[in-house]
Structures are given as structure tokens and as C-alpha cells.
C-alpha positions in Angstrom: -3.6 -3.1 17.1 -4.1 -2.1 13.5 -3.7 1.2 12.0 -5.0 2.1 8.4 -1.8 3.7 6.2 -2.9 5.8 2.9 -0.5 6.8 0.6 -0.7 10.3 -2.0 1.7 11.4 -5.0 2.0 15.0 -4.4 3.2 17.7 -6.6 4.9 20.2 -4.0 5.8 18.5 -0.7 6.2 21.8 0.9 2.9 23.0 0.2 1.1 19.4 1.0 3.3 19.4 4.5 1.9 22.7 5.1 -1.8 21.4 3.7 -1.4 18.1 6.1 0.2 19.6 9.1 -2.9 22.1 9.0 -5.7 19.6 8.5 -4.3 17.3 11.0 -2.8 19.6 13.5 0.6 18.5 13.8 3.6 18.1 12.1 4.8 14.8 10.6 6.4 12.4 12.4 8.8 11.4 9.8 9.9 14.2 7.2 12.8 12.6 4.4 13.8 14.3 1.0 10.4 13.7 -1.0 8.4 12.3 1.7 6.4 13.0 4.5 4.5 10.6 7.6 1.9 11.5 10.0 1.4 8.5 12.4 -1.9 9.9 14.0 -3.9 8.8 16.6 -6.9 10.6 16.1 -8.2 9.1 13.4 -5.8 6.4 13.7 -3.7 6.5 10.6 -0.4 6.2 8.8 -0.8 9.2 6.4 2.0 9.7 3.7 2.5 12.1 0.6 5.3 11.7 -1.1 7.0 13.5 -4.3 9.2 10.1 -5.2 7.1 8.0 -7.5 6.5 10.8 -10.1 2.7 10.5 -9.8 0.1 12.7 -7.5 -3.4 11.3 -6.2 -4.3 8.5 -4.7 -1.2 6.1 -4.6 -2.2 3.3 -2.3 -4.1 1.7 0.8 -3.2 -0.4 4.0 -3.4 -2.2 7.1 -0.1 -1.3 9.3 -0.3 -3.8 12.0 1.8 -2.9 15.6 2.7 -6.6 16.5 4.1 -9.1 14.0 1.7 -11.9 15.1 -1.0 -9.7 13.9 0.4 -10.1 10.1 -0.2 -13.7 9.0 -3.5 -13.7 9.9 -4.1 -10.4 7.3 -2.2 -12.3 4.8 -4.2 -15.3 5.0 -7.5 -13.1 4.3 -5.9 -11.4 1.3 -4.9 -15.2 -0.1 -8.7 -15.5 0.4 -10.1 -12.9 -1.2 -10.2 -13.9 -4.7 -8.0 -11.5 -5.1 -4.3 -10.7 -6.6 -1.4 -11.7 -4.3 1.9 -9.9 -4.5 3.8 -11.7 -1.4 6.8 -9.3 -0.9 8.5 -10.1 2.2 11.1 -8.7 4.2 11.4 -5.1 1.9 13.0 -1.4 2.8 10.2 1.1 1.0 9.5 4.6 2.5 12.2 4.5 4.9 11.2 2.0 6.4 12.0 -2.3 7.0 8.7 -4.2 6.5 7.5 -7.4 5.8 4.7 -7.1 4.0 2.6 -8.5 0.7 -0.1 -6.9 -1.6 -3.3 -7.1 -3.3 -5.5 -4.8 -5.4 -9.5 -4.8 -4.8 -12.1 -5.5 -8.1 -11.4 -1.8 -8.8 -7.7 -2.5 -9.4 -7.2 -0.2 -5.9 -4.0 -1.4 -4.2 -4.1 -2.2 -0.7 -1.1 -3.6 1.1 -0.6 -5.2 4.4 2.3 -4.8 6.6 4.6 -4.7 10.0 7.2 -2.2 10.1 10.6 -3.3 12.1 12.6 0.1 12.0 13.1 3.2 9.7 15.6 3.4 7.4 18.3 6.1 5.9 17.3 4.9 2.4 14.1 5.6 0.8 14.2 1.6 -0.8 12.5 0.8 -3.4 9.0 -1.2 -3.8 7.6 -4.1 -5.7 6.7 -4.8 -9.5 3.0 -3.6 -8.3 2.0 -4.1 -12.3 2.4 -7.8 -11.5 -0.9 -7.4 -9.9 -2.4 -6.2 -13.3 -0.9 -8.6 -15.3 -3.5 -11.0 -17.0 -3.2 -14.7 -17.3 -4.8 -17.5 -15.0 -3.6 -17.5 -11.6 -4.4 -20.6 -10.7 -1.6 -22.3 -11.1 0.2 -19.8 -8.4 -2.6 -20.3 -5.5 -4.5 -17.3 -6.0 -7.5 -16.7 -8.2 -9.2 -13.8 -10.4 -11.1 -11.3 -8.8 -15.0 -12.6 -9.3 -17.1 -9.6 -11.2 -19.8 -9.1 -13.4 -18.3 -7.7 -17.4 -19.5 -4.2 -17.8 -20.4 -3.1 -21.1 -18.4 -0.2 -20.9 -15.7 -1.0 -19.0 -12.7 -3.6 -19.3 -12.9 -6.6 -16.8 -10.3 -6.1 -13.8 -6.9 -8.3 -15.4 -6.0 -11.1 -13.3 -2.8 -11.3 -11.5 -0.3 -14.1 -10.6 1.0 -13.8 -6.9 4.5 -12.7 -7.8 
């Protein structure tokens, strides 16, 4: 079973807790220095804020699947997509062991997918995600450039080699 995870920079944690726990009804699951979790039900989501990358808004987007078998499959699709490909493997981020890899939409929106195998003390630290920015023919590393039309008034989305 899948759930989706979405990820916000906050400003206060306090406050947002209080915000969250409101909106949603409950408190988090998992509550860390500078980071908050809601694993929900109802919707179905992994909902974080956290105070830790320095940045508030919308961080980040994901597939959290509940059975490890579940994950090559979703890694497959995001080689497919014509997409970026950041394959991270085995990582601690957000207090939490995962395996998981990443790609960013035509947009440049990050989206990663993942299987948690236990929480962790340590916070951890994440990826290079500018890698998935970076311009250059990707190609050569099995992955290709997002295909979009050029906008007059708007850059074309960089290209990215899969880390």
C-alpha cells in the first residue's frame, strides 16, 4: 500500500504543530527538535513541517511505500519518465532509514520515492537535490531531459544527470 508524503519549511514549529494538529485532528506521530510527522489515515498521508532546512513552503513531494517490493517498481517509472534521476539508496533523512531515489517534474517540483526501515535518533542529512537542476546532457548516465515546449518568458527546466 502507498501513502503520499509532503514535506513544508516552516517558520515556527510550535505554531505549525498547533496549525497541523488542528486541521488534522491529532497530534503528530513523530515530534523531533525542528520536525514534526503526521502519518494519517484519513487522507492517507505522511505530512511533515520541519524548521531544519532554513526554508518555509513547499519543500517536497512523495510516494512512501509500506512493503519494500513495492519500491522497484516506482523506481523504474521515475527512470521512465524522462525525467531527472537522483538514485540515493540506503540514506538516514528526517529521522528516519530509507532507501529511496528522486526526481523533479517539468516544473522542477521534487518528488521522491521511498520505504522507510526504522526511525532514527539523528535527523541525517539528504541528498545534493541541486544535482537534479544541474544542466548538461544526461544521456550518457541513463536518464534523459524532461520533454517541454520553450516558453518565451520563462527558462527551459535544466537537465539533470542521475547522480
Amino acid at each position: 500500500m502507498k501513502r503520499l508524503h509532503v514535506s513544508f519549511g516552516v517558520a515556527d514549529l510550535d505554531r505549525s504543530v498547533s496549525f497541523y494538529s488542528t486541521l488534522f485532528g491529532t497530534e503528530p506521530t513523530v515530534r523531533r527538535p525542528g520536525y514534526a510527522k503526521w502519518m494519517l489515515e484519513d487522507p492517507r498521508v505522511n505530512f511533515v513541517v520541519e524548521t531544519l532546512s532554513g526554508e518555509t513552503g513547499f519543500s517536497h513531494a512523495g510516494i512512501q511505500v509500506e512493503d519494500a517490493a513495492e519500491l522497484d517498481p516506482i523506481f523504474e517509472r521515475l527512470k521512465e519518465a524522462e525525467a531527472p534521476y537522483l538514485p540515493e539508496g540506503m540514506t538516514t533523512c528526517c529521522y528516519a532509514k530509507s532507501e529511496k531515489s528522486w526526481t523533479s517534474d517539468p516544473d522542477g517540483t521534487r518528488w521522491e520515492a521511498f520505504y522507510t526501515h526504522h526511525l532514527m535518533e539523528e535527523f541525517g542529512t539528504g541528498p545534493v537535490l541541486e544535482k537534479l537542476d544541474m544542466e548538461g546532457d544526461t544521456s550518457a548516465c541513463g536518464c534523459s531531459a524532461p520533454k517541454t515546449e520553450a516558453k518565451l518568458d520563462a527558462p527551459a527546466p535544466a537537465p539533470a544527470c542521475c547522480g
